[in-house]
N, C-alpha and C positions, 0 to 999 in steps of 0.2 A: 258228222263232227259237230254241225250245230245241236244235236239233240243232245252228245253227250257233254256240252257248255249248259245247255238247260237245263240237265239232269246235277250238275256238278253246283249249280246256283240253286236250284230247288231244292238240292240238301243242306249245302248250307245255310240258308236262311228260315226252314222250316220250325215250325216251334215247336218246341219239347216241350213234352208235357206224358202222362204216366202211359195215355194210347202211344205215345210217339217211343216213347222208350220199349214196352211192350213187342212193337215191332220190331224195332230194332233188336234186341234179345231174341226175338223169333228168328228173326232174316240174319239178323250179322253178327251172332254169339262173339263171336271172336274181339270186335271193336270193345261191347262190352266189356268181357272178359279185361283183357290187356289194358283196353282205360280206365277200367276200375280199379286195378292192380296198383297202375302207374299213377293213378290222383295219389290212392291210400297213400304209397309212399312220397308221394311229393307236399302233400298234406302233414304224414308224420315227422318227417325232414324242415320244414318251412314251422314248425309249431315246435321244432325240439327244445329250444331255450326255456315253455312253459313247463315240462312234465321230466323231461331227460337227464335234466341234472347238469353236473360239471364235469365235462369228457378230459380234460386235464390234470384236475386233481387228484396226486395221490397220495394213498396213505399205506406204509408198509405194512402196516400190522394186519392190514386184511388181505395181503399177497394171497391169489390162485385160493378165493376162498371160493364154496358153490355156490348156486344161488338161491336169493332168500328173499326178504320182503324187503331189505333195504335195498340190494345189487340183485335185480331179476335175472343178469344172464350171470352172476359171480362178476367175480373181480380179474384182472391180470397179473401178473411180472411184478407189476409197479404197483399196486393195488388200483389201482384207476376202475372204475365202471366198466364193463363189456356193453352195458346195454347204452348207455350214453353215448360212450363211443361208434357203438356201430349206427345208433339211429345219425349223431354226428359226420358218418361217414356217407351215411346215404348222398348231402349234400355235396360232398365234392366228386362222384361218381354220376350223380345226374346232372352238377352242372357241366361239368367234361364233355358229356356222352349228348346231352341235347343241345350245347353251342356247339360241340364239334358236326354235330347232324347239322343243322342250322346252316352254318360257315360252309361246310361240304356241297350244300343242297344250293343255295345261293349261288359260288362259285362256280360250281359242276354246269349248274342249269345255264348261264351266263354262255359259259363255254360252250356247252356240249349244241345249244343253240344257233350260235356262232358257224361252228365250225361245220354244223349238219344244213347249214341255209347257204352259205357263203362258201361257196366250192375255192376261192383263193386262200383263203385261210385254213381253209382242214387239214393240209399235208401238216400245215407247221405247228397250227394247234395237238395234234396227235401227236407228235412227235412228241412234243415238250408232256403232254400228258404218260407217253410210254417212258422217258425217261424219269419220271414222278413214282410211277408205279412199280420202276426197279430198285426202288430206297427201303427198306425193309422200313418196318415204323418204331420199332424198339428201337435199333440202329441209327436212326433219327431224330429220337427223343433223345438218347445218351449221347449224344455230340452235343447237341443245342442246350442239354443244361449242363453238362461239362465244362461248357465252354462262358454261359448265362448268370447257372445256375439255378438250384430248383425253384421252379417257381409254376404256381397255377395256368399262367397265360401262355408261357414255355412250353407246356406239356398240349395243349389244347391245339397250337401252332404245330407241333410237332404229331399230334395224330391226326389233324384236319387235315394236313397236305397230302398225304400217301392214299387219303380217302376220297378228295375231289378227283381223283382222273377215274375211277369208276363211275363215280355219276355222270361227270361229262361225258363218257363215250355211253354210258345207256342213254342219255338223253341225246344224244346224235346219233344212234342207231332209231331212235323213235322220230327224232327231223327228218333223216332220210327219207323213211318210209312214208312219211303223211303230206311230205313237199311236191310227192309224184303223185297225188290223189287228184281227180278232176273238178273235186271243190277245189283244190288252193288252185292250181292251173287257171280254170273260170276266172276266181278274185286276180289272179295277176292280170290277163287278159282284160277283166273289167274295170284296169286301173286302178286295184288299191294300191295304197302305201305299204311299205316295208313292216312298220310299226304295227297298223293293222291287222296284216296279214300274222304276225308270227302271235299278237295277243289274240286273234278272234279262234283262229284253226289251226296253227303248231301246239303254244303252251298248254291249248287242255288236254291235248292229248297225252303229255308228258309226265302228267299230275299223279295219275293211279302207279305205274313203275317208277317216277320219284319219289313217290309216298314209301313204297316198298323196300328201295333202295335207303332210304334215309335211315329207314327201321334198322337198317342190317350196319350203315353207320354207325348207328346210336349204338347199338348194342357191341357192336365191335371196340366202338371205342371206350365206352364203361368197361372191357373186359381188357385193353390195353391198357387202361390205367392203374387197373388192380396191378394188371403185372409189372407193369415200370415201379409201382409202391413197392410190390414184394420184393423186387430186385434192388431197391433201396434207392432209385433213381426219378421216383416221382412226386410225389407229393411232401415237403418239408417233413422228417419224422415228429415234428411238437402236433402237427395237423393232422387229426384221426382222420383216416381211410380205410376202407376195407382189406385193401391190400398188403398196408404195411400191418394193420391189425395180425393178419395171415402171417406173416413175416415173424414178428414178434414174439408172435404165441407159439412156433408149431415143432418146438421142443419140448413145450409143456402140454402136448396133447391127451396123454396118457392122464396127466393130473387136474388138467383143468381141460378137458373138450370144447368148451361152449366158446372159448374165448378164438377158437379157428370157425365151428360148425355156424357160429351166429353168424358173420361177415361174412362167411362160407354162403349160408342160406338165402342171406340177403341180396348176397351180389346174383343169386342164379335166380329167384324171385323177379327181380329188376329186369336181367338181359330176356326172362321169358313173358314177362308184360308184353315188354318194347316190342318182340317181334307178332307175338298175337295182334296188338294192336298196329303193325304194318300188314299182317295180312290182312285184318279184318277190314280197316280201309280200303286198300285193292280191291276188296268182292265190293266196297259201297258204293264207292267211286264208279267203278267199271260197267258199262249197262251191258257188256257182253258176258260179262260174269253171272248178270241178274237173270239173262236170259238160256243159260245152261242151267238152272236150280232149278 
């Protein structure tokens, strides 16, 4: 356990540099791949105010026109931009999908620690986690802004909760096992503290299947979000999303395609970044990974 906290600090502190990237592109295609993916779009998203235009404004007279040098993806419904609109959508699908990873991974990790060290607490902690994981998350969302109203923070609340009780319980199936190891054993023996104990030999263990799980978070919940948009129950319709984009368009697909296939493309781009780059962590992270290659 100590080696793989050494391995886990010696990655992350290492400097990058064109050898260090090199290797890495050798060894963990994957991190690459999915980080690069997922900069580009967080880059084009976070920069869309300089080049994308005005995702609100319409004009009728260029209704479902194609695209051309002034609207690259055509126009919609309303005439509004495709291409403005969807790189505008980028932002509210990535911020969703990595505060919801975030909030998931935080809370889960909390718990799932808890409840895998402290054998009084885990009936009840589980308990309240299995009753979390029978709430469907659509079913979840549409009560809470039914009830709210649509709103950004509504919907984030509404797909983090059905998502923290799967991390908790993988990260208490990973306490389990590493509590019974004869390093932690030794350090209780040798008098460490509680605190110690779970920062020096629990949490690293936890890091590479946290890493993994959060990936599958993020991407679940960018893909709950579209759908709550599509279904007219997530995102304000004045606020481009990909989803309600999809929603919008998909009577006029036949005459205008690009205004589904672009938000379409973009959203399946995104969710397969996210998860390349959770696997490809898992292999960096893991020194039992490096040693099966």
């Amino acid at each position: 356990m100590r080696a793989s906290s050494a391995n886990i600090v010696s990655v992350s502190t290492a400097k990058v540099g064109p050898s260090s990237l090199s290797r890495l592109a050798g060894r963990h295609p994957l991190v690459l791949i999915g980080g690069g993916l997922l900069m580009v779009l967080i880059i084009l998203a976070l920069s869309a105010p300089i080049y994308a235009g005005d995702p609100r404004s319409m004009d009728p007279f260029v209704r479902l026109k194609p695209p051309s040098a002034e609207h690259w993806f055509g126009t919609d419904n309303l005439g509004r931009d495709v291409f403005a609109r969807t790189i505008y959508g980028a932002r509210i699908s990535l911020m969703v999908g990595l505060i919801s990873a975030l909030l998931a991974a935080c809370v889960g990790l909390l718990l799932g620690v808890v409840a895998g060290y402290v054998r009084v607490l885990d009936n009840v902690i589980m308990r309240v986690m299995d009753a979390l994981m029978s709430i469907p998350t659509i079913l979840l969302a549409i009560a809470l802004i039914s009830l709210i109203g649509p709103n950004i923070g509504i919907l984030i609340v509404a797909v983090t909760l059905p998502q923290t009780p799967s991390v908790a319980r993988l990260v208490r199936s990973v306490v389990l096992s590493v509590r019974e190891r004869p390093y932690v054993e030794a350090a209780v023996c040798g008098g460490a503290r509680l605190p110690k104990i779970l920062w020096r030999h629990i949490l690293p263990s936890t890091i590479p299947p946290l890493m993994v799980q959060s990936a599958i978070v993020c991407a679940d919940a960018i893909m709950t979000e579209a759908g709550l948009s599509f279904l007219g129950v997530g995102v304000p319709p004045e606020i481009p999303s990909w989803g309600n984009m999809i929603s919008s368009s998909r009577v006029y697909l036949a005459s205008a395609p690009l205004t589904i296939f672009a938000p379409g493309l973009f959203l399946a781009i995104t969710v397969l970044a996210v998860n390349l780059l959770g696997d490809g962590l898992r292999d960096l992270f893991d020194p039992r990974a490096k040693r099966r290659r």
